[in-house]
N, CA, C and O atoms as a GROMACS GRO file, in nm:
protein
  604
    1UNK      N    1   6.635   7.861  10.770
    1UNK     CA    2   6.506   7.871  10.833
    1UNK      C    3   6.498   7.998  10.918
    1UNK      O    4   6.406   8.077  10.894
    2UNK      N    5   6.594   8.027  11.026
    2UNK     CA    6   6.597   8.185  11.039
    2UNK      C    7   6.592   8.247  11.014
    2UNK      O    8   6.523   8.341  11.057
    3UNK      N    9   6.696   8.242  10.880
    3UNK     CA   10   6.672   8.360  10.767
    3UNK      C   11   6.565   8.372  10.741
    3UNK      O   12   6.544   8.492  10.728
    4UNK      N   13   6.458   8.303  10.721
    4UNK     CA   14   6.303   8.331  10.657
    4UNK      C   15   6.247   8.356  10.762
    4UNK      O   16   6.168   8.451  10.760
    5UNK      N   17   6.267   8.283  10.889
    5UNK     CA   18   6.173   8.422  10.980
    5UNK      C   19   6.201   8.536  11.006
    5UNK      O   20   6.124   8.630  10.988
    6UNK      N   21   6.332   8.547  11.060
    6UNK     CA   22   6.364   8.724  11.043
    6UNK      C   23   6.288   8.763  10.956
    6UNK      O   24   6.188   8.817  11.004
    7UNK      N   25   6.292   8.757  10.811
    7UNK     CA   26   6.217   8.786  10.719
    7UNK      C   27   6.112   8.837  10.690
    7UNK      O   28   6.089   8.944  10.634
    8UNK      N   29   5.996   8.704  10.755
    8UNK     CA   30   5.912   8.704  10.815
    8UNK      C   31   5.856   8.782  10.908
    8UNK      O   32   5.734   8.790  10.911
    9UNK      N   33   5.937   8.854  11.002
    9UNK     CA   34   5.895   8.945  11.092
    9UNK      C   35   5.930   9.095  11.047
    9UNK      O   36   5.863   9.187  11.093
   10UNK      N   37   6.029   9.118  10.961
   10UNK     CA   38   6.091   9.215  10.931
   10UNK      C   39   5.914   9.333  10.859
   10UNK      O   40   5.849   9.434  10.886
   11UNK      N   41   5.922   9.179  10.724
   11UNK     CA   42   5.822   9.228  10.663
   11UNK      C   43   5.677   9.256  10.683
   11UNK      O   44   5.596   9.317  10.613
   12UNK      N   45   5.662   9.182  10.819
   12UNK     CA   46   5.532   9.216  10.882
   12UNK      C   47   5.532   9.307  10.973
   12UNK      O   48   5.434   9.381  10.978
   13UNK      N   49   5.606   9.319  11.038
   13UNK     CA   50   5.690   9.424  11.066
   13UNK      C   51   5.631   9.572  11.002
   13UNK      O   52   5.527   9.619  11.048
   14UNK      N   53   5.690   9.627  10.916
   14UNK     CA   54   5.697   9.668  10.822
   14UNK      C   55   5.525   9.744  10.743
   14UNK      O   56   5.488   9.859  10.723
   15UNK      N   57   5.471   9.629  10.722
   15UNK     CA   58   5.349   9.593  10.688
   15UNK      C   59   5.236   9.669  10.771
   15UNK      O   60   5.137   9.730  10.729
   16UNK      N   61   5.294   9.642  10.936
   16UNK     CA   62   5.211   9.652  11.025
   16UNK      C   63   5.240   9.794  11.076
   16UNK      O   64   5.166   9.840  11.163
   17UNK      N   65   5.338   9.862  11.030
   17UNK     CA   66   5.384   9.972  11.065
   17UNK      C   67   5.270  10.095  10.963
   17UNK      O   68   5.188  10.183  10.992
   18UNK      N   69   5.340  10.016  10.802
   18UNK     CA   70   5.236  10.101  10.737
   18UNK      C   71   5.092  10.064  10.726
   18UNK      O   72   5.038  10.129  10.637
   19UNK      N   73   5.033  10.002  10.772
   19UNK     CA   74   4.930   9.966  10.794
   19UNK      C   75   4.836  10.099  10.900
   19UNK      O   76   4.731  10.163  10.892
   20UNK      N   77   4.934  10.088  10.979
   20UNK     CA   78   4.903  10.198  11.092
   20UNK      C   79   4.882  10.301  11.039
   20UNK      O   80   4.765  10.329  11.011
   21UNK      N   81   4.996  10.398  11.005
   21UNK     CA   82   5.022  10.483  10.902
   21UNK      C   83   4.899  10.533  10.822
   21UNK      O   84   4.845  10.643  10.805
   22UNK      N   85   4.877  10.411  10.782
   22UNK     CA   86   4.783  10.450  10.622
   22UNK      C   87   4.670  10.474  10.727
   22UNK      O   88   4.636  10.591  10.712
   23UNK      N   89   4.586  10.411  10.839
   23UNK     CA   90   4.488  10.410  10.856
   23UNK      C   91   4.499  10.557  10.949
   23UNK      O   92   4.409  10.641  10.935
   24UNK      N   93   4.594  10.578  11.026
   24UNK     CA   94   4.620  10.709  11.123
   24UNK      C   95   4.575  10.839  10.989
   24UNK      O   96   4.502  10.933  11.022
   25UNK      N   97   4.620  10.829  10.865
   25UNK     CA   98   4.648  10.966  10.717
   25UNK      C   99   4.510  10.939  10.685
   25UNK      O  100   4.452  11.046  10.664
   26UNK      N  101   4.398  10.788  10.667
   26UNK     CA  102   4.280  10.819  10.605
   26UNK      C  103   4.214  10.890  10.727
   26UNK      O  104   4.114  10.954  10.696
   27UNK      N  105   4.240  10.894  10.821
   27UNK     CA  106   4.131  10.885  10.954
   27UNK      C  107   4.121  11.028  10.957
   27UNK      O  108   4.009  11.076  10.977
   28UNK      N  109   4.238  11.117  10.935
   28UNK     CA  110   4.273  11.248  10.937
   28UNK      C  111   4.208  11.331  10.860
   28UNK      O  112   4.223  11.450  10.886
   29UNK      N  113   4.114  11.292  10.738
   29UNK     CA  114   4.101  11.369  10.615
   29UNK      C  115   3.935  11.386  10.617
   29UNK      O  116   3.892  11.271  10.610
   30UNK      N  117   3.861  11.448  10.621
   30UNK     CA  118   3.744  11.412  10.597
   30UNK      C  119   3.665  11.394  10.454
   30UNK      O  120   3.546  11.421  10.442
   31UNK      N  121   3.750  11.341  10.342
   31UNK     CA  122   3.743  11.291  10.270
   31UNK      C  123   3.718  11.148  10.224
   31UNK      O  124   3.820  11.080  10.217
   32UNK      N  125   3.607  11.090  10.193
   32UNK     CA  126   3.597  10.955  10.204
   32UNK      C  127   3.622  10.907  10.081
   32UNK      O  128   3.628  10.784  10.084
   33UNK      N  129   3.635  10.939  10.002
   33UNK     CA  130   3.727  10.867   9.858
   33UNK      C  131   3.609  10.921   9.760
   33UNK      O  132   3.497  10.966   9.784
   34UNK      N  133   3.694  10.891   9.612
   34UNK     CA  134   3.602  10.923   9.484
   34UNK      C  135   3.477  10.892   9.511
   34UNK      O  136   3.474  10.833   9.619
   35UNK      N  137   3.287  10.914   9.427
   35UNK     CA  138   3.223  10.888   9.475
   35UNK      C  139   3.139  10.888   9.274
   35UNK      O  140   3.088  10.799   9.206
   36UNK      N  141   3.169  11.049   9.248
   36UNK     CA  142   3.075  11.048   9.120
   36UNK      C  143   3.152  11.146   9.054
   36UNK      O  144   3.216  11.234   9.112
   37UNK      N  145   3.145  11.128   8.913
   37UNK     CA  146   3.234  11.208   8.806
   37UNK      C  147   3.100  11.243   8.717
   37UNK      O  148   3.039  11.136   8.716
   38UNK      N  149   3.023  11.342   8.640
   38UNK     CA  150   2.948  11.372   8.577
   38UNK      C  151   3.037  11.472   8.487
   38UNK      O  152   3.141  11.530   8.520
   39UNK      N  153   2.959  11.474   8.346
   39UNK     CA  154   2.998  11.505   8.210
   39UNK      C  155   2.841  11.540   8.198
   39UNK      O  156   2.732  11.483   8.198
   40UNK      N  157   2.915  11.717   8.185
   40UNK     CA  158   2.805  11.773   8.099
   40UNK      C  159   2.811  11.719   7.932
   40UNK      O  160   2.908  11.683   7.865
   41UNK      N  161   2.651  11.733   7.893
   41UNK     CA  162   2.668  11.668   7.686
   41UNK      C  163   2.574  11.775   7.672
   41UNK      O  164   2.521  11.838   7.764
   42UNK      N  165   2.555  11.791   7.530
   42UNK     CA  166   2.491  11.887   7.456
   42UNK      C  167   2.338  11.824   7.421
   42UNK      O  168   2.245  11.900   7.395
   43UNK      N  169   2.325  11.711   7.424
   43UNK     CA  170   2.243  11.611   7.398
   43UNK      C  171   2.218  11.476   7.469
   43UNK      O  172   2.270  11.370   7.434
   44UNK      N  173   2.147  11.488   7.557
   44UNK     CA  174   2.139  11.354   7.678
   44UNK      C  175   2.052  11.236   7.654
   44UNK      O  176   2.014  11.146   7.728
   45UNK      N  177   2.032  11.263   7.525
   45UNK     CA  178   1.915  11.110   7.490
   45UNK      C  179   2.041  11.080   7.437
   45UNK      O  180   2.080  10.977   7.492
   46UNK      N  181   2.152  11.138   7.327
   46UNK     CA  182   2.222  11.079   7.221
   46UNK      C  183   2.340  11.011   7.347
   46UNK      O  184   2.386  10.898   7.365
   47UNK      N  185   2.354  11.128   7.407
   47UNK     CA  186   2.497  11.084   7.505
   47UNK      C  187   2.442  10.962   7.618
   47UNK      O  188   2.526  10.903   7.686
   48UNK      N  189   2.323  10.936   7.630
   48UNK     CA  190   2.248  10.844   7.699
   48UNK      C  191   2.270  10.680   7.653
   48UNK      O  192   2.283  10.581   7.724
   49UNK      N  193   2.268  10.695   7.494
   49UNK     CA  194   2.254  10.592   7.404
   49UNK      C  195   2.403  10.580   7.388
   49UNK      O  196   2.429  10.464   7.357
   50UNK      N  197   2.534  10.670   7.398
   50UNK     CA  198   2.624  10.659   7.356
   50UNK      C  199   2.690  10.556   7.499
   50UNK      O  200   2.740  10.444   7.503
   51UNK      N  201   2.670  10.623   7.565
   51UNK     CA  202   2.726  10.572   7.726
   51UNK      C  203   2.716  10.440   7.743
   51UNK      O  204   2.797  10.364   7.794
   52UNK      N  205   2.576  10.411   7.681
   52UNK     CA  206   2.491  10.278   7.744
   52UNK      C  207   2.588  10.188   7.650
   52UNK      O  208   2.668  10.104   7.689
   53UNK      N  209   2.565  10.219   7.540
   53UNK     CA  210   2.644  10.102   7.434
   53UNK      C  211   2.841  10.094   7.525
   53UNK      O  212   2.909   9.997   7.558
   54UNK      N  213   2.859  10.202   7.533
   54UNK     CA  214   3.014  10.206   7.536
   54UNK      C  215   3.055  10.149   7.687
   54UNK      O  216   3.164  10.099   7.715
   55UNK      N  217   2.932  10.171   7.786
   55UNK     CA  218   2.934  10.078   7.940
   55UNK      C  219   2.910   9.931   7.942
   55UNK      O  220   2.961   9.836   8.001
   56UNK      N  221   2.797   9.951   7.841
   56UNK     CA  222   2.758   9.788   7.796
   56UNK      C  223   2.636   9.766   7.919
   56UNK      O  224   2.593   9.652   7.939
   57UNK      N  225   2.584   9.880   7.995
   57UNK     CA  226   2.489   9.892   8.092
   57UNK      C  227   2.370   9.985   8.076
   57UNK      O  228   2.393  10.079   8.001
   58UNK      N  229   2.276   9.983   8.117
   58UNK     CA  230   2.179  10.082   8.119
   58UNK      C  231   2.155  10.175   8.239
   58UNK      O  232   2.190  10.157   8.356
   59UNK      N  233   2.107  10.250   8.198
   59UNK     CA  234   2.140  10.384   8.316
   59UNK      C  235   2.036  10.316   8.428
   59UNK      O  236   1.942  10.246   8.390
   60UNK      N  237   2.061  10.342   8.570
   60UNK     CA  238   1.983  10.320   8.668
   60UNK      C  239   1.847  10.442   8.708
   60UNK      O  240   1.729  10.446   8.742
   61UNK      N  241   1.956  10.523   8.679
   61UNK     CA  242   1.826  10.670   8.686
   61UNK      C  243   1.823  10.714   8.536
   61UNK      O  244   1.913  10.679   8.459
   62UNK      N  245   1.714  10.793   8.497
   62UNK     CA  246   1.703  10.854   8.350
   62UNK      C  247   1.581  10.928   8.343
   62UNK      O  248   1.462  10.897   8.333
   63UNK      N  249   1.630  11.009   8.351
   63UNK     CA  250   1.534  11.165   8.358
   63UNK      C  251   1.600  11.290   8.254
   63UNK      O  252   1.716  11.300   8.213
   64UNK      N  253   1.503  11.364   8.234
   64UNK     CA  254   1.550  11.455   8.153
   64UNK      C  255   1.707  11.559   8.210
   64UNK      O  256   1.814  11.586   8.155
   65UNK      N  257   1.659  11.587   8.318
   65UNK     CA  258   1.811  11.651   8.398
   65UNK      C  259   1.914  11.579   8.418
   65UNK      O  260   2.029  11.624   8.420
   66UNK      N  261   1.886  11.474   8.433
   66UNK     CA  262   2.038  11.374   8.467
   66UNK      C  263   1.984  11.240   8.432
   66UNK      O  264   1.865  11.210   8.418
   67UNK      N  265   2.105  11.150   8.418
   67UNK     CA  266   2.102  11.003   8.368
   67UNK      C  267   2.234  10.983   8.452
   67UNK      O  268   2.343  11.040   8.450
   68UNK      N  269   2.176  10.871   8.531
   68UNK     CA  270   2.295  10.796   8.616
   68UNK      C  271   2.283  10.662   8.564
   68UNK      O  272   2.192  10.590   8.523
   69UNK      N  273   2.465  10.652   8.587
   69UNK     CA  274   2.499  10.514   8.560
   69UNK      C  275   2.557  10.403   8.687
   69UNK      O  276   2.593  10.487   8.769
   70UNK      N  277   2.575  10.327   8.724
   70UNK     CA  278   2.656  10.240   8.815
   70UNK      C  279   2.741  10.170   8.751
   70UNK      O  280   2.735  10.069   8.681
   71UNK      N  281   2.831  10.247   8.789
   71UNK     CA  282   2.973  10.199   8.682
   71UNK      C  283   3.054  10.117   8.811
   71UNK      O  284   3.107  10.186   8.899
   72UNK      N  285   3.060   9.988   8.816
   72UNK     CA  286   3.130   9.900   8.941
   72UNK      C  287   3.096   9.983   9.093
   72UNK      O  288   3.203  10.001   9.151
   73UNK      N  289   3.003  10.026   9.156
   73UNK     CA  290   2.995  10.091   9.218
   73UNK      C  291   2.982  10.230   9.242
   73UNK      O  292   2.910  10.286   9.324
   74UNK      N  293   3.068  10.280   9.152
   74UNK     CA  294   3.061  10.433   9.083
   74UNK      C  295   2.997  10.494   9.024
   74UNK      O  296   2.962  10.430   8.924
   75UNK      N  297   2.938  10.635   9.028
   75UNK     CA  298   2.853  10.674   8.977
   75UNK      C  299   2.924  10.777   8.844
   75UNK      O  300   3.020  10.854   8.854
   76UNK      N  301   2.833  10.744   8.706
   76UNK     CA  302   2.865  10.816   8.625
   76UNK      C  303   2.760  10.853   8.603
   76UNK      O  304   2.677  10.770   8.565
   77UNK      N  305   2.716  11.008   8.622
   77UNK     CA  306   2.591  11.107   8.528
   77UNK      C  307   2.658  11.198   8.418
   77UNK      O  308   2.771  11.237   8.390
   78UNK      N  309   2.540  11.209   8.373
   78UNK     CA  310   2.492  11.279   8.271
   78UNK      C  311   2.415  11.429   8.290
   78UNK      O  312   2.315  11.446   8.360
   79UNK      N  313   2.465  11.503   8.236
   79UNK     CA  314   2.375  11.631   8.322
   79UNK      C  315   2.440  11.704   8.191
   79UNK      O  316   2.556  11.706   8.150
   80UNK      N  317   2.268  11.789   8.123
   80UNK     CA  318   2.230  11.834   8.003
   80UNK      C  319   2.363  11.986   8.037
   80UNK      O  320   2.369  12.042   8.146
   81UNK      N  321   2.418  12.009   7.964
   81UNK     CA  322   2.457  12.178   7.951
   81UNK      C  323   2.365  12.260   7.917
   81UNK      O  324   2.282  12.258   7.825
   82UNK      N  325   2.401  12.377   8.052
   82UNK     CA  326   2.347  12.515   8.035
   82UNK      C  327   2.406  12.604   7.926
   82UNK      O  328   2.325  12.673   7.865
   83UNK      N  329   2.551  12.615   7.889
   83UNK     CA  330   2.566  12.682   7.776
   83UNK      C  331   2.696  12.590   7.719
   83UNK      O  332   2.731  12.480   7.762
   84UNK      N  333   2.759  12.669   7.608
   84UNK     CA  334   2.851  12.642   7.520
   84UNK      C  335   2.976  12.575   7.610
   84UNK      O  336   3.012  12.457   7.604
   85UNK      N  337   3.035  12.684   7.697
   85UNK     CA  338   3.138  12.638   7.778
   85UNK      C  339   3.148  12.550   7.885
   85UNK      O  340   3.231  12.555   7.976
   86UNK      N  341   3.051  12.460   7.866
   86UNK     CA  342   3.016  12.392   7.997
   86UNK      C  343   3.068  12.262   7.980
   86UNK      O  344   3.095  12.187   8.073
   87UNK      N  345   3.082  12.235   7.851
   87UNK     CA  346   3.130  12.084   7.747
   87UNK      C  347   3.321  12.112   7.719
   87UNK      O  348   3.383  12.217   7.700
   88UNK      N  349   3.362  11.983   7.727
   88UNK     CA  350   3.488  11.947   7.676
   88UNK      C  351   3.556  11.977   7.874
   88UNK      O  352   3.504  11.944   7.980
   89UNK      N  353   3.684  12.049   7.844
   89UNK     CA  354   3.767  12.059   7.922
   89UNK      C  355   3.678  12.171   8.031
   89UNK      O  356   3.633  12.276   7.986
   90UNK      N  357   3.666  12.144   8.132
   90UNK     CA  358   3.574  12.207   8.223
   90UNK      C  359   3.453  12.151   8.218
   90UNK      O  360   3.381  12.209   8.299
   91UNK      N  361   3.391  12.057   8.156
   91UNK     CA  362   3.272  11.994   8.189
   91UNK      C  363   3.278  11.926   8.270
   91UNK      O  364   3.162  11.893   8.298
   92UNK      N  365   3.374  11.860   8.360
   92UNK     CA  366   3.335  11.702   8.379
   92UNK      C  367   3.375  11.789   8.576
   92UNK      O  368   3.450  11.879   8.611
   93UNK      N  369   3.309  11.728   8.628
   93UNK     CA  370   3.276  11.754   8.757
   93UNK      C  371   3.320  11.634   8.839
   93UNK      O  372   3.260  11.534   8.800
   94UNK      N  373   3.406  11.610   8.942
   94UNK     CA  374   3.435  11.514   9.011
   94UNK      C  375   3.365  11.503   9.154
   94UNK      O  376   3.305  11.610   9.169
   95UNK      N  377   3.351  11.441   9.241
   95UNK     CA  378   3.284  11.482   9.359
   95UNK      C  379   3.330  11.353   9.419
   95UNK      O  380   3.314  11.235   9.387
   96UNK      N  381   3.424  11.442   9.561
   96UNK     CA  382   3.473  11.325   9.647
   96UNK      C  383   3.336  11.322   9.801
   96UNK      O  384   3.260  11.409   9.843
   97UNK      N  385   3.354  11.214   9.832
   97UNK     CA  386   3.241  11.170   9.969
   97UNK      C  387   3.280  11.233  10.079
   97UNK      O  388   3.396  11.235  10.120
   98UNK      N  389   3.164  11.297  10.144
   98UNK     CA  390   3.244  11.332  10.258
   98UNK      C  391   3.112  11.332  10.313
   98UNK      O  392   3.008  11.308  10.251
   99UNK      N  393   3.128  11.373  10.481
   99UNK     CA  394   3.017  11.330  10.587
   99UNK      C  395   2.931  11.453  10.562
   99UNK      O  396   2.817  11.436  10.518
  100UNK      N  397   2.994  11.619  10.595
  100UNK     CA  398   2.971  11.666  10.593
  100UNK      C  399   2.953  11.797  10.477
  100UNK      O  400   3.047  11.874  10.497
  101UNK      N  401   2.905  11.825  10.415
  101UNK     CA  402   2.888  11.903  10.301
  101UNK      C  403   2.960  12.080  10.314
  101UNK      O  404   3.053  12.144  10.264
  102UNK      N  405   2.860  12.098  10.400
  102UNK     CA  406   2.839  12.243  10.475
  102UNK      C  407   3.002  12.262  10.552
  102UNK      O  408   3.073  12.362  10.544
  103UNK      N  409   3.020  12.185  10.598
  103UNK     CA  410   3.169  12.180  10.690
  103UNK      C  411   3.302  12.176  10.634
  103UNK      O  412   3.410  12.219  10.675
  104UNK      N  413   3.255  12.094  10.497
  104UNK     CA  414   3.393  12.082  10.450
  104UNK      C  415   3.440  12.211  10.317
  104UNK      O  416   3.541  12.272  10.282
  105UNK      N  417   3.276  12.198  10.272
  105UNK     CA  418   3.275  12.351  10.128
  105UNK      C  419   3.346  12.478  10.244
  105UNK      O  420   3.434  12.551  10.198
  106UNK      N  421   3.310  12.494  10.363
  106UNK     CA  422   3.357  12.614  10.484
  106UNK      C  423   3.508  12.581  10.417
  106UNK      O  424   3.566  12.630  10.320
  107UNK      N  425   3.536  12.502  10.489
  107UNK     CA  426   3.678  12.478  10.487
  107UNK      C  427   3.792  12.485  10.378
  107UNK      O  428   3.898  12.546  10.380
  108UNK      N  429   3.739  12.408  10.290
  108UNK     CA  430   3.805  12.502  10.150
  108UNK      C  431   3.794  12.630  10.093
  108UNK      O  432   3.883  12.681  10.024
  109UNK      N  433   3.654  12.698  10.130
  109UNK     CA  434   3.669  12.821  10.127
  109UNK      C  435   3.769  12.900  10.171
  109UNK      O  436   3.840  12.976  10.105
  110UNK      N  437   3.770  12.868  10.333
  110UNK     CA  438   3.857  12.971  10.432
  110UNK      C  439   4.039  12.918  10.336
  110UNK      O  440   4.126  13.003  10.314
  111UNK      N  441   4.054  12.772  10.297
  111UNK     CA  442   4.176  12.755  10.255
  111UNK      C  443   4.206  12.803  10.089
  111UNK      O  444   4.288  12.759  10.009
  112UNK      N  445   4.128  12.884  10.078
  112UNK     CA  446   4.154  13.004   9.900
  112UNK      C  447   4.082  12.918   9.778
  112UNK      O  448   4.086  12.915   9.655
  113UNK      N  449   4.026  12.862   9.869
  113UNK     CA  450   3.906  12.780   9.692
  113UNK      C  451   3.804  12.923   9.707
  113UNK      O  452   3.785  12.984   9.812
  114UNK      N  453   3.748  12.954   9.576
  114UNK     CA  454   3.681  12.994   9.540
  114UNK      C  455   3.513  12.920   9.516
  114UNK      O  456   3.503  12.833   9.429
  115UNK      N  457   3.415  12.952   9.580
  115UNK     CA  458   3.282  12.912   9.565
  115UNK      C  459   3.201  12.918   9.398
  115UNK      O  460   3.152  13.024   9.358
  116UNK      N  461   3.197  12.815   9.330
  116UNK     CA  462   3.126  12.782   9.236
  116UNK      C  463   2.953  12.747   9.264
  116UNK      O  464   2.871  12.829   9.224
  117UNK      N  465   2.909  12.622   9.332
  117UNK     CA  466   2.835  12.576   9.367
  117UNK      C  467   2.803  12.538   9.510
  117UNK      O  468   2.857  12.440   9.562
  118UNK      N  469   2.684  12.641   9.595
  118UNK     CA  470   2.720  12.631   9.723
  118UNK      C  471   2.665  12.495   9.732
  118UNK      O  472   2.644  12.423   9.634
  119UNK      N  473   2.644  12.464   9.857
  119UNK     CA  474   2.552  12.326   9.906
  119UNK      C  475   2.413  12.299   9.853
  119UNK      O  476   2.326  12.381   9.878
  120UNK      N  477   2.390  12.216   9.798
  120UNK     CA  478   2.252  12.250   9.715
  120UNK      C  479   2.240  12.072   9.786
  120UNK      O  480   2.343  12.012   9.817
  121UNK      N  481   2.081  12.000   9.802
  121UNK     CA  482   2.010  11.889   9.819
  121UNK      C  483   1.963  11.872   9.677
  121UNK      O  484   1.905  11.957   9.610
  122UNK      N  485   1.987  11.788   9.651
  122UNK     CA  486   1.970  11.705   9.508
  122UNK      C  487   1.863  11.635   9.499
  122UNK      O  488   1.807  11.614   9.391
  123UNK      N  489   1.830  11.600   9.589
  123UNK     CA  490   1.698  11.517   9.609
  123UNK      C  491   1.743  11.425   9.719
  123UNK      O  492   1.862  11.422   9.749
  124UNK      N  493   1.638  11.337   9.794
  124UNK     CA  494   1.660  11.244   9.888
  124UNK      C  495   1.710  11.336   9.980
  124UNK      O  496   1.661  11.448   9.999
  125UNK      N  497   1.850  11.269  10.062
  125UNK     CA  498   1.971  11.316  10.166
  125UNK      C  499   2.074  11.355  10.120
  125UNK      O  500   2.159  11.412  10.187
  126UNK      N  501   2.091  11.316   9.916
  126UNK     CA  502   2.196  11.395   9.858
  126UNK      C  503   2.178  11.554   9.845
  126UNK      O  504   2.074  11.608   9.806
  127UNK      N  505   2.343  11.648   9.898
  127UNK     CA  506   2.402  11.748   9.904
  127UNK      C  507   2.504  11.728   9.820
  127UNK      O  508   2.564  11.621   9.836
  128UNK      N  509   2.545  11.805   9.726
  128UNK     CA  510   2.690  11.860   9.614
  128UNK      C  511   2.721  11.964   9.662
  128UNK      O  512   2.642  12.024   9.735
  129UNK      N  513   2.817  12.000   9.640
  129UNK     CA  514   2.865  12.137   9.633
  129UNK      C  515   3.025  12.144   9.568
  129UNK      O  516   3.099  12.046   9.585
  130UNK      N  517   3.070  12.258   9.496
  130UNK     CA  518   3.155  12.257   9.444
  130UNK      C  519   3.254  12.377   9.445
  130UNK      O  520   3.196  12.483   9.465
  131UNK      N  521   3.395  12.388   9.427
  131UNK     CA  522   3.483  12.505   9.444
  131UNK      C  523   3.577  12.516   9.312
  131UNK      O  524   3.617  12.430   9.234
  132UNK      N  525   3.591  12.620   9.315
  132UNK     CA  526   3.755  12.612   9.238
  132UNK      C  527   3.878  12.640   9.309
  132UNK      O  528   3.926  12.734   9.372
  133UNK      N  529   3.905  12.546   9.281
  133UNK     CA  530   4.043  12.545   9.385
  133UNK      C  531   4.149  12.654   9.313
  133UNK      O  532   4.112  12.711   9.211
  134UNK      N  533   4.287  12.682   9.372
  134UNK     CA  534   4.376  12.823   9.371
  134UNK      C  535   4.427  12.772   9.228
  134UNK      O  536   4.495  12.870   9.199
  135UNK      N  537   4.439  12.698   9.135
  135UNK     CA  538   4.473  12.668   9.036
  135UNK      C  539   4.372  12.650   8.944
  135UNK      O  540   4.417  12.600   8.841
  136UNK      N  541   4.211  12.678   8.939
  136UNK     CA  542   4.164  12.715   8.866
  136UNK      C  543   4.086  12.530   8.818
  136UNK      O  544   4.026  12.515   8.712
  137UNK      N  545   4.104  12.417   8.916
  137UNK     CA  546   4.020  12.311   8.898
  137UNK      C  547   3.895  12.312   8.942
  137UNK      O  548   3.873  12.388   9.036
  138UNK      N  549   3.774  12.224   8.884
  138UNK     CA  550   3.669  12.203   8.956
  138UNK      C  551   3.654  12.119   9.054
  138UNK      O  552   3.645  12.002   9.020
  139UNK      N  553   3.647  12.153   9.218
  139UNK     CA  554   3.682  12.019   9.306
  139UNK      C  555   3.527  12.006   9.340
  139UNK      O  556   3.480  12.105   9.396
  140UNK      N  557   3.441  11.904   9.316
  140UNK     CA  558   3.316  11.838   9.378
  140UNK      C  559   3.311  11.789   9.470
  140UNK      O  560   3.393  11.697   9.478
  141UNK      N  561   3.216  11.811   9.600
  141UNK     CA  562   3.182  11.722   9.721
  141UNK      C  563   3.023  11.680   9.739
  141UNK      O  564   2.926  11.755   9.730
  142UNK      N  565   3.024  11.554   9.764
  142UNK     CA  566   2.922  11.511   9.780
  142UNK      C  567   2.864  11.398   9.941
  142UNK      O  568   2.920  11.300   9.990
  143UNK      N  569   2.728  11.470   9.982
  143UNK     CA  570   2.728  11.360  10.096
  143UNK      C  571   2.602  11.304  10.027
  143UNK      O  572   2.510  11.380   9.999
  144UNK      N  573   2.597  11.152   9.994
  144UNK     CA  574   2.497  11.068   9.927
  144UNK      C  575   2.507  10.894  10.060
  144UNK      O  576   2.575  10.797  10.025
  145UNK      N  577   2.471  10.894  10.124
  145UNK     CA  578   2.424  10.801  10.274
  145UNK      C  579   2.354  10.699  10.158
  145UNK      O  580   2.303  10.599  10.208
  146UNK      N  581   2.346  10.705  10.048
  146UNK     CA  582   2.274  10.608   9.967
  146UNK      C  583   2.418  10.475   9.899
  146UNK      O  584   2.399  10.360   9.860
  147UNK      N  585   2.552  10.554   9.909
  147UNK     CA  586   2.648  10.514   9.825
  147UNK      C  587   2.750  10.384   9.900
  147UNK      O  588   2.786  10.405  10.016
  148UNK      N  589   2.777  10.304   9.857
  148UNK     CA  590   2.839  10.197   9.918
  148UNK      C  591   2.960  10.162   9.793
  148UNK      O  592   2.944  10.155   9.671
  149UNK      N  593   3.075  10.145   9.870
  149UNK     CA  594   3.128  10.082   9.786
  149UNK      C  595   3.141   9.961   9.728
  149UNK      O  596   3.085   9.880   9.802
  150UNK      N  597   3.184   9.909   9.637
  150UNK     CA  598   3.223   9.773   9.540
  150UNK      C  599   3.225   9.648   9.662
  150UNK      O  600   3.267   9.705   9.763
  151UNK      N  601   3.200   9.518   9.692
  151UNK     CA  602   3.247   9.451   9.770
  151UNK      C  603   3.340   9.312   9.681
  151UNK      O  604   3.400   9.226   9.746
   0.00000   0.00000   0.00000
C-alpha cells in the first residue's frame, strides 16, 4: 500500500511538474496553435465537389475566390491559382493563430524570414500574412477572433 502511494505521489509529482512546464513554454510563444491550411486548385468548382465528397461535408463559405470547409474545427480553403507554380508542392499554405498579425510578421522578419505576403484583412477582423522562412518554407499567420477550437 505504500508502495502505491509513493507512486502515487511520485507520478503526480511528476505530472504536476510538467504540467507547469508545458503551460510556462505555451505562455511564452505568441503562437496559438494550427488554425487553417489552404490548397491552391486549378479548378474550384471541380476541387469544391472533390473535397466535399472526400470530407463527406459541404463547404460553409463558397464563393468564387475561396471555399471554406470546417474540418472538426479546422479550417480547410480552397483558393483558385494565380499561375502554374502555385499548385502541388508550394501550394498549400499553413497559417498558425496568433493575437497579433503586424507584431509577429515584424518579428520573423527581423529573425531572417523573408516577406511573401504582408498583413492583408480578409474580410471581417480576419488578417493573414505570410513569410518564407531561412529554409525556403511557406510559414502562414493568421488573427481570425471568429475561430474556436473543437470542444
Amino acid at each position: 500500500m505504500y508502495l502505491s502511494v509513493l507512486n502515487d505521489l511520485v507520478v503526480k509529482g511528476i505530472l504536476a511538474q510538467w504540467l507547469t512546464k508545458f503551460k510556462t513554454y505555451t505562455m511564452k510563444t505568441p503562437f496559438l496553435g494550427l488554425r487553417t491550411t489552404i490548397y491552391k486548385v486549378s479548378d474550384i468548382e471541380k476541387a469544391k465537389v472533390w473535397y466535399s465528397k472526400a470530407l463527406g461535408i459541404e463547404p460553409y463559405f463558397d464563393q468564387p475566390f475561396y471555399v471554406g470547409f470546417n474540418v472538426g474545427g479546422y479550417e480547410l480553403g480552397l483558393h483558385p491559382q494565380e499561375s502554374k507554380a502555385e499548385t502541388g508542392l508550394g501550394g498549400v499554405t499553413s497559417y498558425w493563430g496568433v493575437e497579433n498579425v503586424n507584431g509577429v510578421y515584424a518579428m520573423l522578419l527581423k529573425n531572417g524570414a523573408k516577406p511573401h505576403e504582408e498583413p492583408t484583412n480578409v474580410g471581417g477582423e480576419i488578417v493573414v500574412a505570410s513569410v518564407i522562412d531561412p529554409w525556403g518554407n511557406l510559414f502562414g499567420i493568421i488573427y481570425n477572433p471568429e475561430f474556436s477550437l473543437p470542444k
